[in-house]
mmCIF file of the N, C-alpha and C atoms, coordinates in Angstrom:
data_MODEL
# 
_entry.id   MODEL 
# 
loop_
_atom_site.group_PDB 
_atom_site.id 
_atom_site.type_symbol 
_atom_site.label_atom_id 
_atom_site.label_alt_id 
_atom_site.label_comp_id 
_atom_site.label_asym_id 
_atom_site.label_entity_id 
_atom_site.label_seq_id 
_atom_site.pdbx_PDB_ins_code 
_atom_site.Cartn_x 
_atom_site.Cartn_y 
_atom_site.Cartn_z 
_atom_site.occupancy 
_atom_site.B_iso_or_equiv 
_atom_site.pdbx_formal_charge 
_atom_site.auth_seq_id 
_atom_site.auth_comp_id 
_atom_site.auth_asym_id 
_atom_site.auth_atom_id 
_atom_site.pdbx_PDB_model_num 
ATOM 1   N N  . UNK A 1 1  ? -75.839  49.795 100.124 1.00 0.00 ? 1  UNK A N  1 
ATOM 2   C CA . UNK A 1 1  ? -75.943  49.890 98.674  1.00 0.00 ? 1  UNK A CA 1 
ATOM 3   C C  . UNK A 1 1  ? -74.517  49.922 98.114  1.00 0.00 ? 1  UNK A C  1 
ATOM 4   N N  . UNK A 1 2  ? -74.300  49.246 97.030  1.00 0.00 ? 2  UNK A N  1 
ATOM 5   C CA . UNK A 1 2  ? -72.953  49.166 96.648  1.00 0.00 ? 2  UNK A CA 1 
ATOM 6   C C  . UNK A 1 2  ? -72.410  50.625 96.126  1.00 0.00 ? 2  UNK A C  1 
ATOM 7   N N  . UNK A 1 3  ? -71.304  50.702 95.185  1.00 0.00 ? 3  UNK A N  1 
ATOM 8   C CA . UNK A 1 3  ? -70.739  51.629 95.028  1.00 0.00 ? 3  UNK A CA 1 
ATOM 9   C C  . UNK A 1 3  ? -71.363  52.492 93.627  1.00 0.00 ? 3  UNK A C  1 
ATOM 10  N N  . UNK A 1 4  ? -71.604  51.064 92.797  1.00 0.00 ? 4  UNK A N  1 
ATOM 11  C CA . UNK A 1 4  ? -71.934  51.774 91.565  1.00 0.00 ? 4  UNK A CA 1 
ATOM 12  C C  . UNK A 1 4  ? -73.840  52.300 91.616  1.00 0.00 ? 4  UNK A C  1 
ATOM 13  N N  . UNK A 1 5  ? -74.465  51.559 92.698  1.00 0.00 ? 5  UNK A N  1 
ATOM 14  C CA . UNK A 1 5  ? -75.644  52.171 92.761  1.00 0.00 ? 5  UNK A CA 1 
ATOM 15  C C  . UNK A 1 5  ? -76.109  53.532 93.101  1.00 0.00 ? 5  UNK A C  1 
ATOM 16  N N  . UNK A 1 6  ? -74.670  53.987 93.975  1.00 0.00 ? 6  UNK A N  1 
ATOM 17  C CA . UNK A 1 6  ? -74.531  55.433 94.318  1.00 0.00 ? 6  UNK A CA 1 
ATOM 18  C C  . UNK A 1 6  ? -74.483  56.760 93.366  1.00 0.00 ? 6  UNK A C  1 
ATOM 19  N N  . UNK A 1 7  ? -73.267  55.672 92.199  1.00 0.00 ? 7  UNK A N  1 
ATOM 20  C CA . UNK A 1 7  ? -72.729  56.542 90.995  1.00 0.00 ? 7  UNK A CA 1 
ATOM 21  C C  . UNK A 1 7  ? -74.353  56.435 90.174  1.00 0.00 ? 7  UNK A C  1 
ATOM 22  N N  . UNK A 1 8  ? -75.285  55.749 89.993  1.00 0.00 ? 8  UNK A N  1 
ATOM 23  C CA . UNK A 1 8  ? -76.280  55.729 88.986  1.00 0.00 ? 8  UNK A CA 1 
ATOM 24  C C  . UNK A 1 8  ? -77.154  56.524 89.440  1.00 0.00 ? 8  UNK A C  1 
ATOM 25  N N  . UNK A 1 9  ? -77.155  56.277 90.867  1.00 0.00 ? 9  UNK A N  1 
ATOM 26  C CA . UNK A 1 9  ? -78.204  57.627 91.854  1.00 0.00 ? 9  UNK A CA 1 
ATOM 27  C C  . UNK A 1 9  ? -78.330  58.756 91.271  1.00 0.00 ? 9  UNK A C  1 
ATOM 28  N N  . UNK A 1 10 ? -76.545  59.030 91.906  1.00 0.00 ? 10 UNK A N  1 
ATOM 29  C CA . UNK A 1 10 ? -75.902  60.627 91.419  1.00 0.00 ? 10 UNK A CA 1 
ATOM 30  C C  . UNK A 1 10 ? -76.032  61.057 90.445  1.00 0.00 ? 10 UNK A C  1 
ATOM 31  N N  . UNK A 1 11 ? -75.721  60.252 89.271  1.00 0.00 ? 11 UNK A N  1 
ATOM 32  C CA . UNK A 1 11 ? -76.167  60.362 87.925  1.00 0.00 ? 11 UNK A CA 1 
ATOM 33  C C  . UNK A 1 11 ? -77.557  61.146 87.168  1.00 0.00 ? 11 UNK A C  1 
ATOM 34  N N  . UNK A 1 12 ? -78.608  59.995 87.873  1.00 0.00 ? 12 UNK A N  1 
ATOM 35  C CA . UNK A 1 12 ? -79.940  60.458 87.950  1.00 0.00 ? 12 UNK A CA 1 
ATOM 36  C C  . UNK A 1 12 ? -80.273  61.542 88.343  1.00 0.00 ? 12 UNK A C  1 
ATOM 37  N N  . UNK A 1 13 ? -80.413  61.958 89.430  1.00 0.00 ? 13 UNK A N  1 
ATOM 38  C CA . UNK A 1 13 ? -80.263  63.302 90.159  1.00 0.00 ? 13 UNK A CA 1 
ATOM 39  C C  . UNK A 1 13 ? -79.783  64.647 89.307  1.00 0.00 ? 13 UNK A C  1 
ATOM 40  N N  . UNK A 1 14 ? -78.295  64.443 89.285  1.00 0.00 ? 14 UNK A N  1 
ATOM 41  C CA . UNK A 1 14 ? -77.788  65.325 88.236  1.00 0.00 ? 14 UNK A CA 1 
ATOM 42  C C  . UNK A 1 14 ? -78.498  65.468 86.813  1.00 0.00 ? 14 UNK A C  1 
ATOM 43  N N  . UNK A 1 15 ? -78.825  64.761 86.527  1.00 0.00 ? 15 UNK A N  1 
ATOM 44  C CA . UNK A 1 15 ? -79.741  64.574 84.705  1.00 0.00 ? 15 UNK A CA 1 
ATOM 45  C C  . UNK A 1 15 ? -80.775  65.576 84.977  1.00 0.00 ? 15 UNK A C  1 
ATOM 46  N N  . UNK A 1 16 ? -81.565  64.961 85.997  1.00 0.00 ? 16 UNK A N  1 
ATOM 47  C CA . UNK A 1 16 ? -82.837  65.830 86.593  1.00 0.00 ? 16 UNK A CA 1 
ATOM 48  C C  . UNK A 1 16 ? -82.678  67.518 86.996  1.00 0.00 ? 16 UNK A C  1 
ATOM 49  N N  . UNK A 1 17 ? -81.820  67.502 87.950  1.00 0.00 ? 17 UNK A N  1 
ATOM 50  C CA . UNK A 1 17 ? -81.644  68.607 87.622  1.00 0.00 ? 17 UNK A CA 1 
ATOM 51  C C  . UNK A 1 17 ? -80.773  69.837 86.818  1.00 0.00 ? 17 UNK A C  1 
ATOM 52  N N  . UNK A 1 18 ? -80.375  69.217 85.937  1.00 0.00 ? 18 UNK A N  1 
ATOM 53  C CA . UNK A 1 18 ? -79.235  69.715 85.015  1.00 0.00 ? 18 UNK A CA 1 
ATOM 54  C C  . UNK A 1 18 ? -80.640  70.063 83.725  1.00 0.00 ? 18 UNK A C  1 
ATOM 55  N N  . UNK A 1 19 ? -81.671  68.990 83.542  1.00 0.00 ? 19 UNK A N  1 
ATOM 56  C CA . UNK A 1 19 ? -82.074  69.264 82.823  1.00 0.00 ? 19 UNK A CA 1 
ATOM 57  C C  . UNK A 1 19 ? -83.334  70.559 83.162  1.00 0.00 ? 19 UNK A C  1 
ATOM 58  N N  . UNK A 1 20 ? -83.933  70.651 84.478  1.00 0.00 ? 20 UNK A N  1 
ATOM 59  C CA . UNK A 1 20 ? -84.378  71.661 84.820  1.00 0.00 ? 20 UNK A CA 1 
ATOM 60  C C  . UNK A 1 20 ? -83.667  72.940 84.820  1.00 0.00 ? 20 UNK A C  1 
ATOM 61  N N  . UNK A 1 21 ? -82.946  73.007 84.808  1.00 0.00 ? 21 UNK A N  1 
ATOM 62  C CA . UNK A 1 21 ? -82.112  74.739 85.286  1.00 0.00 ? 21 UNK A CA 1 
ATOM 63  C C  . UNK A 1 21 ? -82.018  74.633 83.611  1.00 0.00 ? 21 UNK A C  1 
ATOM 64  N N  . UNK A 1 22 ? -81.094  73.872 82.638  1.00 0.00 ? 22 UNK A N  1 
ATOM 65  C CA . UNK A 1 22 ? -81.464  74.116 81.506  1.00 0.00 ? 22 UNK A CA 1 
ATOM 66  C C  . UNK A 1 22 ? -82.954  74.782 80.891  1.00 0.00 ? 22 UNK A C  1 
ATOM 67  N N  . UNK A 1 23 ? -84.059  74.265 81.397  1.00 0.00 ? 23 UNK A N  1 
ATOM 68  C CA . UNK A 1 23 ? -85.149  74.494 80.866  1.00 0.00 ? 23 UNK A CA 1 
ATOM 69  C C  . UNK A 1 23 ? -85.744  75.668 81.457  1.00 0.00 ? 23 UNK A C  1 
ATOM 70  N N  . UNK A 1 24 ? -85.125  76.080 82.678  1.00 0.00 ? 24 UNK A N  1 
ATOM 71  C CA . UNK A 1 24 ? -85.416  77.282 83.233  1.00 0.00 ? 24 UNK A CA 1 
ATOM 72  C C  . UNK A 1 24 ? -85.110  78.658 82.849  1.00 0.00 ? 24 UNK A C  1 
ATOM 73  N N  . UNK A 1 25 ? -83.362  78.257 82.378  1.00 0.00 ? 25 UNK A N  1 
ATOM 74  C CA . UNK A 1 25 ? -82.733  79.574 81.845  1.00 0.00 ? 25 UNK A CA 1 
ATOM 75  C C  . UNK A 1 25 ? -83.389  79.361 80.514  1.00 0.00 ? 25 UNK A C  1 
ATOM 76  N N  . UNK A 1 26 ? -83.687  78.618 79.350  1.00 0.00 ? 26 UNK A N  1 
ATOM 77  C CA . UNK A 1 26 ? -84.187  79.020 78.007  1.00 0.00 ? 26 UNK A CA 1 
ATOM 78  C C  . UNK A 1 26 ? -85.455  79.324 78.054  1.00 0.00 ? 26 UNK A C  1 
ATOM 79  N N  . UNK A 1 27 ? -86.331  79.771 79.344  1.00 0.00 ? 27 UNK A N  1 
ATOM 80  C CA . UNK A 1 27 ? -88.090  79.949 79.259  1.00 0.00 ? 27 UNK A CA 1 
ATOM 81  C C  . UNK A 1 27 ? -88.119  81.239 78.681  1.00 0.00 ? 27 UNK A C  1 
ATOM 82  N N  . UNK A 1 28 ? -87.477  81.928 79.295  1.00 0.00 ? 28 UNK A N  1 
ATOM 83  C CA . UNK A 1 28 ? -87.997  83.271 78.584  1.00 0.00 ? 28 UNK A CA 1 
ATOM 84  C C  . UNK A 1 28 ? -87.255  83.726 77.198  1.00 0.00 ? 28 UNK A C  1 
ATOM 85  N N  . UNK A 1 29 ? -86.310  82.827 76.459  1.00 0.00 ? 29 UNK A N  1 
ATOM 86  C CA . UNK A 1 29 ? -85.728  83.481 75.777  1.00 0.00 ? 29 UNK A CA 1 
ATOM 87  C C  . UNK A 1 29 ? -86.472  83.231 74.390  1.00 0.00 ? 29 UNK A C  1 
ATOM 88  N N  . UNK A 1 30 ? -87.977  82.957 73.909  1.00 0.00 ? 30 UNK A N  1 
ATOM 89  C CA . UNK A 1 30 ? -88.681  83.024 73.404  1.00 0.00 ? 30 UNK A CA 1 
ATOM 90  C C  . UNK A 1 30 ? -89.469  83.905 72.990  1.00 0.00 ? 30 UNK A C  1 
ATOM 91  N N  . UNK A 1 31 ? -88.670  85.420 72.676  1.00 0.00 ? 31 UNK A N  1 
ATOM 92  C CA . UNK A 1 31 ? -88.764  86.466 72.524  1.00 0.00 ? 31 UNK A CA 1 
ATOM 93  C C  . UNK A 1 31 ? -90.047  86.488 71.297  1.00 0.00 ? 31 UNK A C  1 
ATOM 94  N N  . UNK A 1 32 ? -90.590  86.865 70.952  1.00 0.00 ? 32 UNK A N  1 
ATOM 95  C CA . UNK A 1 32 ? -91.181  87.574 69.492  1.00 0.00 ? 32 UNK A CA 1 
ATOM 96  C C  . UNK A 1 32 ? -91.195  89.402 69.162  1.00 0.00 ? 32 UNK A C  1 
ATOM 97  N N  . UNK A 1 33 ? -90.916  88.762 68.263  1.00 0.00 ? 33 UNK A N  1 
ATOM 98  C CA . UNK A 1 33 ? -90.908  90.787 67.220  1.00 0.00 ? 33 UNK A CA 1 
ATOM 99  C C  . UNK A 1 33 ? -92.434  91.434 67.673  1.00 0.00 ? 33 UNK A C  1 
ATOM 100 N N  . UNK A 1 34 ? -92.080  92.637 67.869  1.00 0.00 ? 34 UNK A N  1 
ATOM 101 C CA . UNK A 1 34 ? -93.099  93.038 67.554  1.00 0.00 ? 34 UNK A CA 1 
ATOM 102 C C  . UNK A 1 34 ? -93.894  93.184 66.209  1.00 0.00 ? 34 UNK A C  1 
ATOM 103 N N  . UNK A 1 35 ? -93.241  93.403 65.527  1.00 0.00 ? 35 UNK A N  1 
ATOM 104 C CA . UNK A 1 35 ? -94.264  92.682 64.048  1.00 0.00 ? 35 UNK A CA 1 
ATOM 105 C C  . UNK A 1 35 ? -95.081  91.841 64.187  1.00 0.00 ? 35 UNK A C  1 
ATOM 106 N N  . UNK A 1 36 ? -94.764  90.748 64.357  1.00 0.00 ? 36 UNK A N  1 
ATOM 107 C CA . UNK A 1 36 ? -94.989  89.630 64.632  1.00 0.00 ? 36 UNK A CA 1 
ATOM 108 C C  . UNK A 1 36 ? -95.600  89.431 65.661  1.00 0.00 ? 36 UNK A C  1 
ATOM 109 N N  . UNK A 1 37 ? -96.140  89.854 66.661  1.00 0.00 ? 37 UNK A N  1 
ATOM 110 C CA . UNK A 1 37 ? -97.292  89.829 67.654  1.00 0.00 ? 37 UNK A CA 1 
ATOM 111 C C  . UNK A 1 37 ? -98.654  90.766 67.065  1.00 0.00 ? 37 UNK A C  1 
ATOM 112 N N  . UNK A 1 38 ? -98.104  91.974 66.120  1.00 0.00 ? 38 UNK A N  1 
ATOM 113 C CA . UNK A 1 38 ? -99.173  92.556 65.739  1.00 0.00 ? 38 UNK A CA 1 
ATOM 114 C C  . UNK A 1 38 ? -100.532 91.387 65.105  1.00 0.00 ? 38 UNK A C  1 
ATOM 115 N N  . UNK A 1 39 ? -99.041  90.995 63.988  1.00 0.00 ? 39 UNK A N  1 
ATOM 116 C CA . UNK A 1 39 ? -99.954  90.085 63.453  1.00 0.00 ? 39 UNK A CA 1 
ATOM 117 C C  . UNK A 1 39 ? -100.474 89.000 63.575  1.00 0.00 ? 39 UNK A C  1 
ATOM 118 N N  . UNK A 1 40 ? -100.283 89.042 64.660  1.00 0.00 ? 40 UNK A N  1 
ATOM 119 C CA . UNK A 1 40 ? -100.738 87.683 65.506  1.00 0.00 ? 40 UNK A CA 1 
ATOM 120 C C  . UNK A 1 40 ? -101.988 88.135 66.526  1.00 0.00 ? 40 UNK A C  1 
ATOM 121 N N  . UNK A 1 41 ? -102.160 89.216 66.822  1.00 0.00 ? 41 UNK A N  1 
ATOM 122 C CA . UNK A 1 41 ? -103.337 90.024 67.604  1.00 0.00 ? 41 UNK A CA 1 
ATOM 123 C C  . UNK A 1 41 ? -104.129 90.035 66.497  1.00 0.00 ? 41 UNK A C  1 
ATOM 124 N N  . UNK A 1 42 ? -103.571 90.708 65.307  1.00 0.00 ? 42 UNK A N  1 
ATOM 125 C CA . UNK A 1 42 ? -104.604 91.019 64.350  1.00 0.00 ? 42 UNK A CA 1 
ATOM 126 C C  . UNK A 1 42 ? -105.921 89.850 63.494  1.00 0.00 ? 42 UNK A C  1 
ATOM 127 N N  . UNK A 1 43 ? -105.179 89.033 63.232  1.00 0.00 ? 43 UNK A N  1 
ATOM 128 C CA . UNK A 1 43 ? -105.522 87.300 63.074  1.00 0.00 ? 43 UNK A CA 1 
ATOM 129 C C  . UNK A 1 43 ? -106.314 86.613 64.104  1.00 0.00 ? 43 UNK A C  1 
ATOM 130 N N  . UNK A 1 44 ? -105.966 87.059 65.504  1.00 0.00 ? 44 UNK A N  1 
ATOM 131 C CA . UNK A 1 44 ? -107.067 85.857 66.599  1.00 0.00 ? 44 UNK A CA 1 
ATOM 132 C C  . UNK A 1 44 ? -107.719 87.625 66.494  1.00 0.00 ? 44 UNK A C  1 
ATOM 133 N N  . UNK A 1 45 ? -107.693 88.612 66.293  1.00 0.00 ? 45 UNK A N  1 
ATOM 134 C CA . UNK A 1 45 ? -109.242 89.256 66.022  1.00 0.00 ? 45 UNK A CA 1 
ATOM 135 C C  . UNK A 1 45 ? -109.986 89.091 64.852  1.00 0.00 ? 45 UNK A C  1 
ATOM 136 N N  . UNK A 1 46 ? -109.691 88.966 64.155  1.00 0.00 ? 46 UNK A N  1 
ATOM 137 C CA . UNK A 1 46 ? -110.281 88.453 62.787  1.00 0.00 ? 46 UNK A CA 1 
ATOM 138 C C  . UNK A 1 46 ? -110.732 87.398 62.965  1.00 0.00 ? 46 UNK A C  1 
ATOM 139 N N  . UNK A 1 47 ? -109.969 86.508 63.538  1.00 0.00 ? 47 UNK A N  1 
ATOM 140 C CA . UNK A 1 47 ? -110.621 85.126 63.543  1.00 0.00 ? 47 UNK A CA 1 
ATOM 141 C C  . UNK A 1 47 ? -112.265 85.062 65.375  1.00 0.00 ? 47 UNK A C  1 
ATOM 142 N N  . UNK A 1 48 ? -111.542 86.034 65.985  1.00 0.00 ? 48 UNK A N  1 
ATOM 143 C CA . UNK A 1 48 ? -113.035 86.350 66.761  1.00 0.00 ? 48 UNK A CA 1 
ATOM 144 C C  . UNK A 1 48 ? -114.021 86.808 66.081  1.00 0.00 ? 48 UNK A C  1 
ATOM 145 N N  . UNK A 1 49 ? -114.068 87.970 65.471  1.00 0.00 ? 49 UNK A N  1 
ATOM 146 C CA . UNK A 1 49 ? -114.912 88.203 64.655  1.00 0.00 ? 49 UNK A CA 1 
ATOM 147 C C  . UNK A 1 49 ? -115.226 87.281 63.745  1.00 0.00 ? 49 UNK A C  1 
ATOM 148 N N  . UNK A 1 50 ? -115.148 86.088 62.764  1.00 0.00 ? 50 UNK A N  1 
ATOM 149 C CA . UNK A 1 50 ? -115.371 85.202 62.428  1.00 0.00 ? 50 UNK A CA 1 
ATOM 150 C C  . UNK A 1 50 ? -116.247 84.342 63.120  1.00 0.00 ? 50 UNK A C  1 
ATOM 151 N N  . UNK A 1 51 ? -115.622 83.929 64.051  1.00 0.00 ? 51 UNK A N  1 
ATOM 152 C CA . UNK A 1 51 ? -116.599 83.199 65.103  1.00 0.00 ? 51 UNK A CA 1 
ATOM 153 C C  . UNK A 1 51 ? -117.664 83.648 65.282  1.00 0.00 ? 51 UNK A C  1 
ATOM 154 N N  . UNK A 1 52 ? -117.184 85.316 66.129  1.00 0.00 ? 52 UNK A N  1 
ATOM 155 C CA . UNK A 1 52 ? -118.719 85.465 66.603  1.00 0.00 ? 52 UNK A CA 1 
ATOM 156 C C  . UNK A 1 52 ? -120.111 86.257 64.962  1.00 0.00 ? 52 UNK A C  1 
ATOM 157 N N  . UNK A 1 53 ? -119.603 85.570 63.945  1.00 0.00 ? 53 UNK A N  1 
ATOM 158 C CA . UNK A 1 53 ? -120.402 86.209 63.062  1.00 0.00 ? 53 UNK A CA 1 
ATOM 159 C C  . UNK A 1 53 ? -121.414 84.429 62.594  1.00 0.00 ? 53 UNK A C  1 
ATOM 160 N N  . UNK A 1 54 ? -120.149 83.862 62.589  1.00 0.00 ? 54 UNK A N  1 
ATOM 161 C CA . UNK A 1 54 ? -120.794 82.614 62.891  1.00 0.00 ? 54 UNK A CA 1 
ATOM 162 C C  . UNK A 1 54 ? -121.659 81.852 63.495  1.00 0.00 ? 54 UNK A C  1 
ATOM 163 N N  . UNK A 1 55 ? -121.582 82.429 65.181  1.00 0.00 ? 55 UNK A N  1 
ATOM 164 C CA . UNK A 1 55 ? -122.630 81.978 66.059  1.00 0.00 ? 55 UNK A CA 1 
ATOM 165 C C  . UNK A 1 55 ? -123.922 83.021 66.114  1.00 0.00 ? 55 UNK A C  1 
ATOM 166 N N  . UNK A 1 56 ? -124.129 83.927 65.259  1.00 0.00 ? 56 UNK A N  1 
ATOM 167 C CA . UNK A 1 56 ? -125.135 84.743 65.602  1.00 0.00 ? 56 UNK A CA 1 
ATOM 168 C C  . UNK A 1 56 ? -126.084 83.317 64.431  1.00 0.00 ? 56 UNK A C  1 
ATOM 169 N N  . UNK A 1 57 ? -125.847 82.632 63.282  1.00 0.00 ? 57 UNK A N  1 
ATOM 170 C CA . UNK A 1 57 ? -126.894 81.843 62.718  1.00 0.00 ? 57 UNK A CA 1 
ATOM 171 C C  . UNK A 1 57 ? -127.032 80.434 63.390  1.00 0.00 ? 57 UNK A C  1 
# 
């Protein structure tokens, strides 16, 4: 294989995993407030209760 097919390899490779470890270290940094989960519990219960008031007709 010539020289520059090596460099496009390497290239590739590196992209791939440059872009994984990127995506690895930002997974968890998707923090939320606690505020902001309350009301987000509070809403998919409301919205259960909705539902299930719905499926009783």
């Amino acid at each position: 294989m010539p020289v520059i097919g090596w460099v496009f390899l390497l290239a590739a490779v590196t992209l791939i995993v440059g872009g994984l470890v990127i995506l690895r270290n930002s997974a968890n940094s998707g923090h939320i407030p606690k505020d902001k989960m309350d009301k987000i519990r509070k809403r998919k219960a409301e919205l259960e209760a909705q539902e299930k008031a719905d499926d009783q007709w």
